[in-house]
C-alpha positions as CSV (number, residue, x, y, z in Angstrom):
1,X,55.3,29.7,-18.6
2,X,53.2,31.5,-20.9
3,X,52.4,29.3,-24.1
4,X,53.8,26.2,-22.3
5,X,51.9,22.8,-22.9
6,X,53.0,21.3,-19.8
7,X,50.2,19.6,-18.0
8,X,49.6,19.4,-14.5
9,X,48.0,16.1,-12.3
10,X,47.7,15.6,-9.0
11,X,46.4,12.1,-7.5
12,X,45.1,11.7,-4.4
13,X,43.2,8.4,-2.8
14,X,40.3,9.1,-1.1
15,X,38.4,6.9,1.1
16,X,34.3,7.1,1.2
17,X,32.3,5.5,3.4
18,X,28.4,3.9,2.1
19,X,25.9,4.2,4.9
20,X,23.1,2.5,5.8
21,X,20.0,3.5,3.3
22,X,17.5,6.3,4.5
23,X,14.7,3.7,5.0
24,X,15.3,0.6,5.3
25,X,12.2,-2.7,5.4
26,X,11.6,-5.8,5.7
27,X,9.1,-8.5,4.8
28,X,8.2,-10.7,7.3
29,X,5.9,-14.0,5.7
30,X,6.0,-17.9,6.2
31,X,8.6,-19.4,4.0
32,X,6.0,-22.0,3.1
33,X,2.1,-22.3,3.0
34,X,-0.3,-25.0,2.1
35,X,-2.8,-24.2,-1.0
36,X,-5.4,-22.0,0.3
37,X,-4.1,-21.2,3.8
38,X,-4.4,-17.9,4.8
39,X,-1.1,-15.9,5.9
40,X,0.1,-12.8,6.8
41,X,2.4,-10.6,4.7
42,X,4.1,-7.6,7.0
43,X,6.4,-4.7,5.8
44,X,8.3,-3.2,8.5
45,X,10.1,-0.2,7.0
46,X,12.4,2.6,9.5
47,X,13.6,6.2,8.7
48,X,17.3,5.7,9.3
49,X,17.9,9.5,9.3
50,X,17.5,12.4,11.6
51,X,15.2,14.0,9.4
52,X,11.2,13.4,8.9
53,X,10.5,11.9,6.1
54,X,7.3,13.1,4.3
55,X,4.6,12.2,1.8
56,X,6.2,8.5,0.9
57,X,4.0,5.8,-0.5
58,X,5.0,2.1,-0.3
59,X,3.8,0.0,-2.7
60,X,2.5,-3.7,-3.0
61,X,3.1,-6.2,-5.9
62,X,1.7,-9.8,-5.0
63,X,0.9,-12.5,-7.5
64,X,-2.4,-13.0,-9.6
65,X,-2.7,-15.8,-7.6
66,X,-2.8,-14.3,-4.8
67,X,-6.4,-13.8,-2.8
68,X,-6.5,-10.4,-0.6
69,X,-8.3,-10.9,2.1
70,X,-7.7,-7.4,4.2
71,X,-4.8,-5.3,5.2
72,X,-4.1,-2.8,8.4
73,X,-4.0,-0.3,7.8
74,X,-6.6,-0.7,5.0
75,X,-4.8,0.0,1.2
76,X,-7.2,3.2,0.2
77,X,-6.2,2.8,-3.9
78,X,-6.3,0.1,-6.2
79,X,-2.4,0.8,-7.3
80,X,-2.0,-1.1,-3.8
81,X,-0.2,1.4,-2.4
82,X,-0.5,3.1,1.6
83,X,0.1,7.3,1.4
84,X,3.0,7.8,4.4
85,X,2.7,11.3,5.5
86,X,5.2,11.6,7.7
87,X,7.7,9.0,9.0
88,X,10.0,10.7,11.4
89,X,13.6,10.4,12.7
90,X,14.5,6.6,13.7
91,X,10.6,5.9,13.6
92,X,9.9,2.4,12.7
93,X,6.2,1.7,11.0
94,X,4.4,-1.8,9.9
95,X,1.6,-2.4,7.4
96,X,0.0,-5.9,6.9
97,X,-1.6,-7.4,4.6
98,X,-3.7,-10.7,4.7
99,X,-4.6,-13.1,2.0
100,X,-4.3,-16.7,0.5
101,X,-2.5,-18.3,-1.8
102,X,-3.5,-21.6,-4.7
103,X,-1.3,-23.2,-6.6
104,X,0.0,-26.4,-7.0
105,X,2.9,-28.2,-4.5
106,X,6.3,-26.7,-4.7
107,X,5.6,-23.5,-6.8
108,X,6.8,-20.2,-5.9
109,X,5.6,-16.7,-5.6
110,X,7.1,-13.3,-5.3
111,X,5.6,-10.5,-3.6
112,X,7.5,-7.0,-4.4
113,X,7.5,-3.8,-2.4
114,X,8.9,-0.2,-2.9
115,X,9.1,3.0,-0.4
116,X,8.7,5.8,-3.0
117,X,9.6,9.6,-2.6
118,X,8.3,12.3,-3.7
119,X,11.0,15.2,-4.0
120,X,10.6,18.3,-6.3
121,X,8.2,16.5,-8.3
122,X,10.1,14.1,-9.0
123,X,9.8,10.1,-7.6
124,X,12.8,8.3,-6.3
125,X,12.7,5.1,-5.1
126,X,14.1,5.1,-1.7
127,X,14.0,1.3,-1.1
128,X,12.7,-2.2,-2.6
129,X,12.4,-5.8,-1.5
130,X,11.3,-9.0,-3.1
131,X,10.5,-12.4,-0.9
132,X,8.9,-15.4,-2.0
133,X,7.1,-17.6,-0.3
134,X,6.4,-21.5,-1.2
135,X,3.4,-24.1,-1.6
136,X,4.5,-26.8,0.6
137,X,3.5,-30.2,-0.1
138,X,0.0,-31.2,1.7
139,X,0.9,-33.8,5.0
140,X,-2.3,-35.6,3.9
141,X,-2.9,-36.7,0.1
142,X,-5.9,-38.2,-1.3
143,X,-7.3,-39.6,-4.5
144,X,-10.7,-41.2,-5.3
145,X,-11.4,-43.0,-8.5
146,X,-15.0,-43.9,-9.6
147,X,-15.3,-47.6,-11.7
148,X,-11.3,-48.2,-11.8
149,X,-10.6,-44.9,-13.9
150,X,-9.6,-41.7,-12.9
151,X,-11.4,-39.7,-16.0
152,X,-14.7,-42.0,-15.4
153,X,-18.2,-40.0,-16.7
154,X,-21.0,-42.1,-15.5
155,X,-24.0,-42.9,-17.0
156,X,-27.4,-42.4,-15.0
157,X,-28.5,-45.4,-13.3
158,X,-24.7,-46.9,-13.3
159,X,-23.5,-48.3,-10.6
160,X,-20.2,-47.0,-9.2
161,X,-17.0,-48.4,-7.2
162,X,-15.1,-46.1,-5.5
163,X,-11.8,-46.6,-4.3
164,X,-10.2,-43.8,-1.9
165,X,-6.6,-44.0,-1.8
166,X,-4.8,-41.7,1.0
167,X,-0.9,-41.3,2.0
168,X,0.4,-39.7,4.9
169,X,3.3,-37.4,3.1
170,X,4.6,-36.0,6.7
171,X,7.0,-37.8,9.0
172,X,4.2,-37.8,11.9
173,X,1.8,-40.1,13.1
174,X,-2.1,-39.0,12.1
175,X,-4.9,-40.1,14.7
176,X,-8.4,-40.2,14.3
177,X,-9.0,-39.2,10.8
């Protein structure tokens, strides 16, 4: 009706299905290290679509902490990234990097990692994952003091008295130490 003020609505329920994401990864480490053992940190990441992905770049965050020892393929930047030229349909990929950990008993570290895409220019970040791994406590703890005192500076020509003190902290036996 001409100059009417009526409005019109119409409701409708719709339902929408979420999908998996276009890449999906993984981190694979050890839940818990000792202080200075060398691990393995791999990222398995998969195109979930039927399209090739191109030019991604997955990038690494790791702890100061943490002591890089190599990685395979090898990371050609410092920004800690690897350059993914193509990834195609269903294709699942792997990068690891090796290294070591010190810190003291029970502390935590994170380690963060993003697939990034590159599409007109413009970055997305297609997926990201955080783990942390552990400092487990040492099976085998020892102390030594010199002269009765933990903080003991000696003089030249003293004599010293050590005493060793060691505690099995594991629930196994230890032979022939």
């Amino acid at each position: 009706v001409n100059g009417s003020k009526a409005e019109l609505e119409q409701k409708a329920d719709v339902d929408i299905t979420v999908g998996q994401p276009a890449v999906s990864f993984t981190f694979d480490l050890p839940q818990n290290i000792f202080s200075g053992e060398t691990f393995d940190l791999i990222i398995r990441y998969r195109n979930n679509t039927n399209e090739t992905l191109k030019d991604l770049r997955l990038t690494l965050k790791y702890p100061s902490a943490f002591q890089f020892k190599k990685s395979i393929p090898e990371l050609k930047t410092p920004a800690r990234e690897w350059k993914i030229k193509e990834l195609a349909p269903r294709a699942e990929e792997a990068e690891t990097v090796t290294g070591s950990l010190v810190g003291p008993e029970q502390s935590f570290f994170g380690f963060e990692a993003k697939l990034i895409g590159d599409y007109f220019g413009q970055d997305y970040v297609l997926h990201e994952q955080s783990a942390n791994v552990a400092i487990a406590t040492s099976p085998l703890s020892l102390s030594i003091i010199a002269n009765g005192d933990s903080n003991h500076i000696a003089a030249a020509g003293e004599s010293l008295r050590y005493a060793i003190t060691y505690r099995n902290n594991s629930a196994v036996t230890f032979e022939n130490l």
